[in-house]
Structure formats: C-alpha cells, structure tokens
C-alpha positions in Angstrom: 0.0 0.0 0.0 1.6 3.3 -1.2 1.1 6.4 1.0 -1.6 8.1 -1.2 -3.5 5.0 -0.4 -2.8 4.9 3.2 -3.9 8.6 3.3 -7.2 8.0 1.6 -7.9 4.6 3.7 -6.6 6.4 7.2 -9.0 7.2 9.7 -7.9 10.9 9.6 -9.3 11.0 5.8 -12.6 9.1 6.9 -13.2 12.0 9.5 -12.3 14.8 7.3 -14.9 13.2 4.8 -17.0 12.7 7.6 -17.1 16.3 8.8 -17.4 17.5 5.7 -20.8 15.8 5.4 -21.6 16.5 8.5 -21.2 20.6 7.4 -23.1 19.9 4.7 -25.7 18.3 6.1 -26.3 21.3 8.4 -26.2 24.2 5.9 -29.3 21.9 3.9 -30.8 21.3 7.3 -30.3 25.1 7.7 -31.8 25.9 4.3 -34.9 23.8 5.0 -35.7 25.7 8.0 -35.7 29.0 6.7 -37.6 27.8 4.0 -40.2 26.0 6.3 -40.3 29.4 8.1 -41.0 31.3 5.0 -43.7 28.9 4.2 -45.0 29.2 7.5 -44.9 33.0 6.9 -46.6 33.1 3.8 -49.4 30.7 5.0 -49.9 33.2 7.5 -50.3 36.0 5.7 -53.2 33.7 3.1 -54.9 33.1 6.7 -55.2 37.0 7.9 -56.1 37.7 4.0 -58.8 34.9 3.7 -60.3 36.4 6.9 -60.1 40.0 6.0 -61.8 38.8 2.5 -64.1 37.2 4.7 -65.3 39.8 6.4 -65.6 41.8 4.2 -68.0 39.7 2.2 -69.6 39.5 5.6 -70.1 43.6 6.0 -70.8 43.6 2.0 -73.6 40.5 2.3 -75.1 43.1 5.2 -75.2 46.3 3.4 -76.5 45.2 0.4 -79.0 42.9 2.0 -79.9 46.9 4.4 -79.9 48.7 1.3 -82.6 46.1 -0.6 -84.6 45.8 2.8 -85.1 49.4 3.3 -86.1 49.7 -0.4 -83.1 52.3 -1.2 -82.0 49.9 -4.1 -83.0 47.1 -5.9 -81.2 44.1 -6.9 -81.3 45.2 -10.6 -79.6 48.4 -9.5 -77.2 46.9 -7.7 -76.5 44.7 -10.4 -76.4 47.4 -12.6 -73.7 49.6 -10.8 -71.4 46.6 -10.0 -71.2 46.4 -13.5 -70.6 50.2 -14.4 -67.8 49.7 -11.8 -66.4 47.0 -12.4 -65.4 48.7 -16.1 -64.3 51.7 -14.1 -60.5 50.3 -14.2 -60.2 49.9 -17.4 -61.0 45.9 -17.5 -64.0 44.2 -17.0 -62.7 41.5 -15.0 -65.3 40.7 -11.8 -62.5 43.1 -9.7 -62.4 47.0 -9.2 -58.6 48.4 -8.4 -59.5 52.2 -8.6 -59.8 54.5 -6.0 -61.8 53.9 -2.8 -64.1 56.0 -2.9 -63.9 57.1 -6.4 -62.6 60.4 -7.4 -64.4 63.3 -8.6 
C-alpha cells in the first residue's frame, strides 16, 4: 500500500470526509428551516387575507342585504352599478382596483 493509499484509507481522511458531510448536512438542514419558516410566513399571511376577505363579504352581504330591505335599491340596481364599476378600471374582469371612494 503506497502512501496516497494509506492517506485515503486512514481514519484521519474518513473524518475529514465525515465532517465534511456532516457541514453539509447542516447548511441543507439550515436551508430547509428558513424555508419552512418562510412557508409558515406566507401561509400566515393567506390566513389573515382569507379572513379579512371574509369579512368583508360578511359587511358587503349586510349592506347590500340593508340597502334592498329598506327599499333604497334594488337588486337590478345593484347589479347594474357593479357592472358600471367594475369597467371603471379599465377591464371588465369581476374586480375594481380604482380608487376607494372614487374620485371626482
């Protein structure tokens, strides 16, 4: 056995290699924690926006539902401005990303 094989057969080389995995297999470890936390974060911010959309749905539902009950508007009317809105933005797309309240 020549010395460039004892080398890579001596237990000195086998630790090397073995702390060398060892550093790699904390810097992945490392990596998939930060990006478990970041998916943790972003999952948390889909939860408060799910709520928020929520309730606002919830406070929408009510007004409307206030404003046909007291006879102020009709379904039709409603119907009617949620479409005039809706082109407001330039796109007819179900969404309104103008200015709360409108300007003007």
């Amino acid at each position: 056995m020549g010395f460039g094989e004892w080398i890579l057969d001596s237990e000195w080389h086998r630790d090397a290699q073995t702390g060398k995995l060892r550093y790699e297999m904390d810097a992945v470890k490392r990596q998939l924690r930060r990006r478990r936390e970041a998916s943790r974060t972003v999952e948390r911010s889909l939860e408060e926006l799910q709520h928020e959309n929520d309730e606002l749905k919830l406070y929408l539902a009510s007004v409307l539902r206030l404003l046909v009950g007291k006879g102020i508007a009709t379904d039709e009317e409603i119907r009617a401005m949620v479409a005039a809105v809706d082109g407001e933005d330039g796109t007819e797309d179900g969404r309104y990303t103008g200015p709360m309240p409108p300007e003007g």
